[in-house]
C-alpha positions as CSV (number, residue, x, y, z in Angstrom):
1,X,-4.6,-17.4,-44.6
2,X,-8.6,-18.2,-44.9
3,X,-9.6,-21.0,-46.8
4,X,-12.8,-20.7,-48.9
5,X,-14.7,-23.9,-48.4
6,X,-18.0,-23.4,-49.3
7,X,-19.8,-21.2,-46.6
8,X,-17.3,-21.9,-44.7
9,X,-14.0,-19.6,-44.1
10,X,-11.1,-21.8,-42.5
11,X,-8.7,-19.6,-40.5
12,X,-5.5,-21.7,-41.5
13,X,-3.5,-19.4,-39.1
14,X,-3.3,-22.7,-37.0
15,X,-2.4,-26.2,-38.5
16,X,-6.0,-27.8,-38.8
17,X,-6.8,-31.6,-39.3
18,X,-8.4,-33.1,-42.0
19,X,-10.3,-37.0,-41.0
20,X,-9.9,-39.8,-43.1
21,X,-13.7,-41.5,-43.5
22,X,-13.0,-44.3,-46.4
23,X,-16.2,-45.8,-47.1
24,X,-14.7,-48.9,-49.5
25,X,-13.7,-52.5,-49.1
26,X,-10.1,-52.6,-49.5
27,X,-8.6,-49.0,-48.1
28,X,-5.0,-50.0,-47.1
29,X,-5.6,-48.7,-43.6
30,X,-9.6,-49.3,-42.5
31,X,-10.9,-50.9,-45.5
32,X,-14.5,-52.4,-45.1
33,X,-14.5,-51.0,-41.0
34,X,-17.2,-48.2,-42.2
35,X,-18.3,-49.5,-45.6
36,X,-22.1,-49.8,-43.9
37,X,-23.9,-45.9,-43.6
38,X,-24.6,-45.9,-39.4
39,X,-20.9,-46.8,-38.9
40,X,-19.2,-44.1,-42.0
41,X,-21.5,-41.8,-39.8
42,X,-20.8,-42.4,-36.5
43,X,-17.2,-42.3,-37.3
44,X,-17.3,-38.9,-39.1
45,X,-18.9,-38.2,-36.0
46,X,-16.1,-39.0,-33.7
47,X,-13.5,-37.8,-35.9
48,X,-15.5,-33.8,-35.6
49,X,-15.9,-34.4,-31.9
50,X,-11.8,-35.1,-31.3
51,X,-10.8,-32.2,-33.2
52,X,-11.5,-32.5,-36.9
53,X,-11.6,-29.2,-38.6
54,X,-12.5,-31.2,-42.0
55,X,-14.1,-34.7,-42.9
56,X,-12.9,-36.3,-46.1
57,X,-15.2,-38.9,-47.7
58,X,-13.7,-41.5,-50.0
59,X,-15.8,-44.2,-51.9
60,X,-12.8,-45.6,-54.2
61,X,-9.4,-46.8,-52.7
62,X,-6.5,-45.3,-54.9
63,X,-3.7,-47.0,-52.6
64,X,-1.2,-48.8,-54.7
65,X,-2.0,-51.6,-56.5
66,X,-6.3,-50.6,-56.4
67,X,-8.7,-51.2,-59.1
68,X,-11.2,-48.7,-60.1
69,X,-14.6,-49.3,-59.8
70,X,-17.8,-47.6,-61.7
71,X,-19.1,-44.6,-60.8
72,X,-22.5,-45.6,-59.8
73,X,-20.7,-48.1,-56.9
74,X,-19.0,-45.2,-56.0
75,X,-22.2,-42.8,-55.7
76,X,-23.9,-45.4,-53.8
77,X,-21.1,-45.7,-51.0
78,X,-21.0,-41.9,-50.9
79,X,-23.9,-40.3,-51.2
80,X,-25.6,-41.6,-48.0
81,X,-22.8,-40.3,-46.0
82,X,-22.5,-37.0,-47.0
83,X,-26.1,-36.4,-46.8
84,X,-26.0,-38.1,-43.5
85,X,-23.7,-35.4,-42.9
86,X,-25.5,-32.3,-44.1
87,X,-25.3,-29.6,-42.0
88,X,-22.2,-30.8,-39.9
89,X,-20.2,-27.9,-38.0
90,X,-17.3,-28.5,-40.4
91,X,-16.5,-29.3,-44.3
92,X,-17.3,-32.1,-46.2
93,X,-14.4,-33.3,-48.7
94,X,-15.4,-35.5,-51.5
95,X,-12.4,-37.8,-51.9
96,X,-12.9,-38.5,-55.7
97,X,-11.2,-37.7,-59.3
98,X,-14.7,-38.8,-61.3
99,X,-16.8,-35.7,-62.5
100,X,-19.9,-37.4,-61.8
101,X,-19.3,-38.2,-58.5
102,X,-17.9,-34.7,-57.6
103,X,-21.2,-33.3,-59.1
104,X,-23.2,-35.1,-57.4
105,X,-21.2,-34.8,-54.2
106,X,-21.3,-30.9,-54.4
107,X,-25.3,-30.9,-54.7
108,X,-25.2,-33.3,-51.8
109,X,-23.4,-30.4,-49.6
110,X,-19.8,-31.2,-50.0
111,X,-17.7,-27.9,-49.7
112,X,-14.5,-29.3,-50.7
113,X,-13.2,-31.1,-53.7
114,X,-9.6,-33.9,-53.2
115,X,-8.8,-34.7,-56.6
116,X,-6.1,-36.5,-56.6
117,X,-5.6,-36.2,-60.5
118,X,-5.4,-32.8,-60.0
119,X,-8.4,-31.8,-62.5
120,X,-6.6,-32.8,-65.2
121,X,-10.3,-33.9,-66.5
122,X,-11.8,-31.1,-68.2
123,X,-14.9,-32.2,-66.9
124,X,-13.6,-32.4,-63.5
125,X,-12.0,-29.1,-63.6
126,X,-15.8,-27.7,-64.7
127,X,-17.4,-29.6,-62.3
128,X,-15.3,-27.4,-59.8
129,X,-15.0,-24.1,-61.1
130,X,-18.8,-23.9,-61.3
131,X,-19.3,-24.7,-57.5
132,X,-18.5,-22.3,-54.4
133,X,-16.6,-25.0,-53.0
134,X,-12.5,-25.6,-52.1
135,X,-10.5,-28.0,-54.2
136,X,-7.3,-29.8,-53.3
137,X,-4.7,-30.6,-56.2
138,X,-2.4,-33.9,-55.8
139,X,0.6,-35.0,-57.8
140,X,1.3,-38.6,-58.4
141,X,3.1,-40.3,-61.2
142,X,1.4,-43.0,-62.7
143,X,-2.0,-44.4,-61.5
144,X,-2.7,-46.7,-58.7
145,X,-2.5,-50.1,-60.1
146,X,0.9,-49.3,-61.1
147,X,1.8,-46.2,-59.9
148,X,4.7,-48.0,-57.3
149,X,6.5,-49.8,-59.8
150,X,9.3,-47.7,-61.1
151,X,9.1,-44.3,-59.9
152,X,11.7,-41.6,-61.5
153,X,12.5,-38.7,-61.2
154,X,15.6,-36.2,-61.7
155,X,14.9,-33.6,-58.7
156,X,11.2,-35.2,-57.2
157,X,10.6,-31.5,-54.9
158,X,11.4,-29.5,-58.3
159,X,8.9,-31.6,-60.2
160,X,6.3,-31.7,-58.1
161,X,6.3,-27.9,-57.1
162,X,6.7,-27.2,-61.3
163,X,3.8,-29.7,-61.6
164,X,1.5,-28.0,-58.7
165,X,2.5,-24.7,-60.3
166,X,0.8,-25.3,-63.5
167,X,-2.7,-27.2,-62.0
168,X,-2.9,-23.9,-59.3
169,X,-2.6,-21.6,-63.1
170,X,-4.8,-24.5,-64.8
171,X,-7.2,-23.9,-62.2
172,X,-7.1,-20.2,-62.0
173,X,-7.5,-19.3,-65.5
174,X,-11.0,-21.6,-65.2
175,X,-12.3,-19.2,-62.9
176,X,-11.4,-20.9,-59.4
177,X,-9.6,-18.3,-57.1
178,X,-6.6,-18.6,-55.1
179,X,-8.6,-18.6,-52.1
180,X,-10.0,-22.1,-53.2
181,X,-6.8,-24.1,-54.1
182,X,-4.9,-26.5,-51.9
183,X,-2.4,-28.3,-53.3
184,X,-0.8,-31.9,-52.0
185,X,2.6,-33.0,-52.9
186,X,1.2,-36.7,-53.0
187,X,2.8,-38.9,-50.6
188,X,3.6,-42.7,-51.5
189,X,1.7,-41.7,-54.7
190,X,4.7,-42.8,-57.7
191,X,7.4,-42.0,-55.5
192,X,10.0,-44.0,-53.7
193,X,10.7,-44.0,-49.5
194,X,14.0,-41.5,-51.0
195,X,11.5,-39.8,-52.8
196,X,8.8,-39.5,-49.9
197,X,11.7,-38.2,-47.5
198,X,13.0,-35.2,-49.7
199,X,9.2,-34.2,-50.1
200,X,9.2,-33.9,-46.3
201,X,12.5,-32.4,-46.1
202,X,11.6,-29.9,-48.9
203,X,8.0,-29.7,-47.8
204,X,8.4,-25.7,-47.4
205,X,9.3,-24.8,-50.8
206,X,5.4,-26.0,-51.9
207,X,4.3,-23.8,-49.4
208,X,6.2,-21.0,-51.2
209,X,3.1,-21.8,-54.0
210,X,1.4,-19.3,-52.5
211,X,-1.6,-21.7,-51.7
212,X,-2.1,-23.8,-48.6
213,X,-0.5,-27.5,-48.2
214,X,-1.7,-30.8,-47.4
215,X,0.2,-33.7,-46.1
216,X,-1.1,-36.8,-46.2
217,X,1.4,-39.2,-44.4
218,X,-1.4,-41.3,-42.1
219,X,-0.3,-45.2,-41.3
220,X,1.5,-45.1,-44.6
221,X,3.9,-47.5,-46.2
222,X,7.0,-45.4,-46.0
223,X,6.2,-44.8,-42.4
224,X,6.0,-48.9,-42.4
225,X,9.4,-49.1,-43.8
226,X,11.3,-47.0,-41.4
227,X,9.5,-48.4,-38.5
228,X,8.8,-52.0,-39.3
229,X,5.6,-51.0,-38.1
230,X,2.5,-52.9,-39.6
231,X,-0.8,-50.5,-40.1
232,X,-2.3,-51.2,-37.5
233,X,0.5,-49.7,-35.4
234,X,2.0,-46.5,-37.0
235,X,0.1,-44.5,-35.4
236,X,3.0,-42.7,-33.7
237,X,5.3,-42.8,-36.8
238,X,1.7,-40.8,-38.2
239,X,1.6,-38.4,-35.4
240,X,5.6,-37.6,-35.5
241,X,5.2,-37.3,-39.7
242,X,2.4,-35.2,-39.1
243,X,4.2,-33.1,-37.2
244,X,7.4,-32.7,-39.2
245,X,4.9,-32.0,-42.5
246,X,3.7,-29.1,-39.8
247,X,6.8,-27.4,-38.8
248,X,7.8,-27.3,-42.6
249,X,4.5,-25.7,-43.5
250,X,1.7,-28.0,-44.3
251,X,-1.7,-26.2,-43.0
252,X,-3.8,-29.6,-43.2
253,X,-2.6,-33.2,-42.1
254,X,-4.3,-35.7,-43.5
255,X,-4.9,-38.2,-40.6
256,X,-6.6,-41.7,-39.6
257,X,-5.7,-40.5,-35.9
258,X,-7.3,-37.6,-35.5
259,X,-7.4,-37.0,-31.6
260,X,-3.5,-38.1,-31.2
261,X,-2.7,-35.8,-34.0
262,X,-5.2,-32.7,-32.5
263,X,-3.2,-33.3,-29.0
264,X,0.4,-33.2,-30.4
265,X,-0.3,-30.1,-32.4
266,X,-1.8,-28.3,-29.4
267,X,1.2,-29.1,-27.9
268,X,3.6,-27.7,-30.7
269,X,1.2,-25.0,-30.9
270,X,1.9,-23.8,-27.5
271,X,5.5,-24.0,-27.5
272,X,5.7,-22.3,-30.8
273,X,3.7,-19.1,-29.4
């Protein structure tokens, strides 16, 4: 399966890695560690050189319990990055669900779009069909101030694949092809630990979408709640989640830990073949 993502063609024959470069305040994870350009940068940097086959740059924290903030605060964290960042051997992901961000982003040089409201905007779904660039579609329930209080549902894998279903057709029928769409089942986004664990157990029927999957389980709080791990220590709880989202049929982890990940798949890799 190739992945169109701008000029690039990902060969998703092979799990690949997607690194986590949050340029805001309050992340959950590294809030405020890269919030200055030289260290977003450098750290993109790193992240390509152990093994990232993707950079996603975010400039708003949507963990739960954030506020929004404007979009020219957002622009200014991101921009500098990403152009920082043109002409890098792999993708640039905008990490974004504002239009005007995701515009300007796209001139900038991104080549992917990770919408968490799954543009559900009209404006972000033109912003996206107009551009040669790949777009990742997220469900969550709720938004992120509140999106962890009461989460409900009657069959959370049925849901979220019927939900999924109908953004890939929303974003078909706007003139973005198959080839373009990754969807995301939204981890910890409006869904209980319960809720978290039968989207990993059932992570392969997404994958029978038709479209490649993302998992994004990095130093989360579910992994916190079966550990009793604090952030700064779930990196193995990532790596093992990673891992599982892999062998049920994610193509792209999500990950803060990107050479830790990169080595365990190229371990799983070689025992698989």
């Amino acid at each position: 399966m190739l992945l169109h993502c701008g000029k690039f063609r990902l060969d998703l024959s092979r799990p690949l890695v997607m690194g986590i470069v949050n340029v805001t305040p309050d992340s959950f994870s590294d809030g405020g560690q890269h919030l200055q350009r030289a260290a977003a940068v450098a750290h993109a940097q790193q992240l390509i050189a152990e093994g990232a086959g993707i950079i996603d740059i975010g400039g708003e924290s949507t963990r739960p319990g954030a506020q929004p903030v404007g979009v020219q605060e957002e622009l200014d964290r991101v921009l500098p990055i990403i152009e920082s960042l043109r002409g890098a051997p792999v993708p640039i992901s905008i990490d974004t669900c504002k239009p005007e961000v995701m515009q300007a982003a796209i001139a900038a040089g991104v080549q992917m779009v990770n919408d968490i409201n799954a543009l559900q905007d009209a404006a972000t779904m033109g912003s996206v069909s107009a551009a040669n660039v790949a777009v990742c579609l997220m469900h969550k329930q709720g938004n992120p101030p509140t999106m962890q209080a009461q989460p409900n549902y009657q069959d959370v894998v049925a849901e979220v694949c019927e939900f999924l279903r109908g953004r890939i057709a929303a974003a078909e029928a706007s003139g973005i092809g198959r080839e373009r769409i990754v969807v995301d089942p939204g981890f910890c986004f409006g869904k209980t630990l319960e809720h978290n664990l039968a989207l990993l157990r059932g992570l392969e029927k997404l994958a029978d979408l038709g479209v490649p999957v993302l998992a994004g389980l990095s130093r989360k709080s579910m992994l916190g709640a079966l550990t009793g791990q604090d952030v700064e220590h779930r990196v193995h709880a990532s790596v093992a989640a990673a891992l599982l989202a892999v062998q049920r049929g994610a193509s792209i982890v999500r990950v803060h830990d990107v050479r830790a990940t990169v080595d365990a798949l190229k371990i799983w890799q070689a025992v698989k073949e």
